[in-house]
C-alpha positions in Angstrom: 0.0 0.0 0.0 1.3 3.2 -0.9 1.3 6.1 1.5 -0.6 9.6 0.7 1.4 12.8 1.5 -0.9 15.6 2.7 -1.5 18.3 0.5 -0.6 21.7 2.0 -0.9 24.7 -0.3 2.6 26.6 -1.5 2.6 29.6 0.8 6.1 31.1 -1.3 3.6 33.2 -3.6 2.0 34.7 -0.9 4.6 35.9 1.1 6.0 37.1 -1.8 3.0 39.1 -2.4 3.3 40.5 1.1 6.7 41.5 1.1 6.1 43.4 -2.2 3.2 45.2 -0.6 4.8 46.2 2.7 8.0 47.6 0.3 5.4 49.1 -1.7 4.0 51.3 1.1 7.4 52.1 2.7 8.5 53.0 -0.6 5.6 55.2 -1.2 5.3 57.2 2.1 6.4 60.3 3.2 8.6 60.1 6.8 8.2 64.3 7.5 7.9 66.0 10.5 7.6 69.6 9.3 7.5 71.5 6.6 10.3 73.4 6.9 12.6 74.3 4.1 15.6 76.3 5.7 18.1 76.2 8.8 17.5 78.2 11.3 19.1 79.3 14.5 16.5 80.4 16.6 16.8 82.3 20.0 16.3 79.9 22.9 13.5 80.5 25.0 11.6 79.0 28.1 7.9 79.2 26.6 6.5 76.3 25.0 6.6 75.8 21.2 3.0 75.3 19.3 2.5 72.5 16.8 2.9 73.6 12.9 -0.2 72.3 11.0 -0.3 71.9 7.3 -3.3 74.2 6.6 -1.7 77.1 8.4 0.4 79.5 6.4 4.3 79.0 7.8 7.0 81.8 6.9 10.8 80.9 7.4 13.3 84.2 7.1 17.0 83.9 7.3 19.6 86.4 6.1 19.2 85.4 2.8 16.5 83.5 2.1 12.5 83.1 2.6 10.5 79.9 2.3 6.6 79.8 2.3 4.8 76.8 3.3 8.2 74.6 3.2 9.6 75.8 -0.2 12.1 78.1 -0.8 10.6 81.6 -2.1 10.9 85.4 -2.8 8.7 88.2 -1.6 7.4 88.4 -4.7 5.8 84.9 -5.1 4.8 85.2 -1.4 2.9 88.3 -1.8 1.3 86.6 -4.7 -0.1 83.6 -2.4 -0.8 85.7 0.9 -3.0 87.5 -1.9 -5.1 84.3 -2.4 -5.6 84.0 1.0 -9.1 84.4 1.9 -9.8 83.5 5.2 -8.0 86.3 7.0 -8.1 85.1 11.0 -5.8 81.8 9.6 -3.1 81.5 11.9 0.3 82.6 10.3 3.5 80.8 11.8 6.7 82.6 10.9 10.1 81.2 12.0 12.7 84.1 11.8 16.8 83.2 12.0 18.0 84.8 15.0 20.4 86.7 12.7 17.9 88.4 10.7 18.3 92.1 10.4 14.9 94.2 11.8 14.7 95.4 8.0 13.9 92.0 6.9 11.2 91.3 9.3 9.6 94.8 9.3 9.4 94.2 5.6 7.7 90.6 6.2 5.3 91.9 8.6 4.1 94.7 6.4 3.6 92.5 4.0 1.2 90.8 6.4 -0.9 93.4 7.5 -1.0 94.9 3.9 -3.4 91.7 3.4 -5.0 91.6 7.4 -3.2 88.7 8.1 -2.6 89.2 11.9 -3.2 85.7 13.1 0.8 85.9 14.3 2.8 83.0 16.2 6.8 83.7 16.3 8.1 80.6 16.3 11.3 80.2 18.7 13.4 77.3 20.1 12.9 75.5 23.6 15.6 74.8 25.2 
C-alpha cells in the first residue's frame, strides 16, 4: 500500500506578495515632521513651542533666504499667495533666524498686514 502525502498549499507566492506590498508602502510614504525648508538658528526660550499644521500659512526668514509653506521663495511669489488667502483670521506661523536684520522682518510683517493677516505665532526654540 502506498502512502498519501498531505497536500498543503505553497505559501512562497503569498509571502512574496506581502513582502512586495509592505516595500510598496514604505517606498511610497512620506517620513516628514515639518514643513520646513531652511536652517535656522533660533533664539532659545523658556515658553512652549505650538504645533505647525499643514493648513496654516508657515514663513521661514533667514539672512538670505525666505520659504513659504516649506519651499524656498521670494517676496514676490509670497505676496502673490498671501493675496489668495481668503480667510484672513488663519493663523500665520513665521520662523525668523536669530540673525535676521529688523529690516527684513519689518518688511515681512508689512507684507502681512498689507493683506490683514494678523493671526501671528513667532516661532522660537525650547531649550
Amino acid at each position: 500500500m502506498k502512502r498519501r502525502e498531505p497536500i498543503s498549499p505553497d505559501l512562497t507566492p503569498i509571502i512574496d506578495v506581502v513582502f512586495l506590498i509592505l516595500i510598496f508602502f514604505l517606498v511610497s510614504s512620506t517620513f516628514k515632521k515639518e514643513e520646513l525648508a531652511l536652517i535656522l538658528t533660533l533664539p532659545d526660550t523658556k515658553s512652549t513651542t505650538t504645533q505647525i499644521k499643514k493648513e496654516d500659512i508657515n514663513i521661514e526668514l533667514t539672512k538670505e533666504e525666505i520659504a513659504y509653506k516649506g519651499k524656498k521663495s521670494s517676496f514676490s511669489k509670497i505676496e502673490k499667495a498671501l493675496q489668495k488667502v481668503t480667510d484672513k483670521k488663519k493663523p500665520v506661523n513665521i520662523r525668523i533666524d536669530k540673525d535676521v536684520t529688523y529690516q527684513r522682518v519689518v518688511k515681512l510683517l508689512d507684507l502681512l498686514n498689507k493683506y490683514d493677516l494678523n493671526n501671528l505665532a513667532l516661532e522660537n526654540h525650547t531649550k
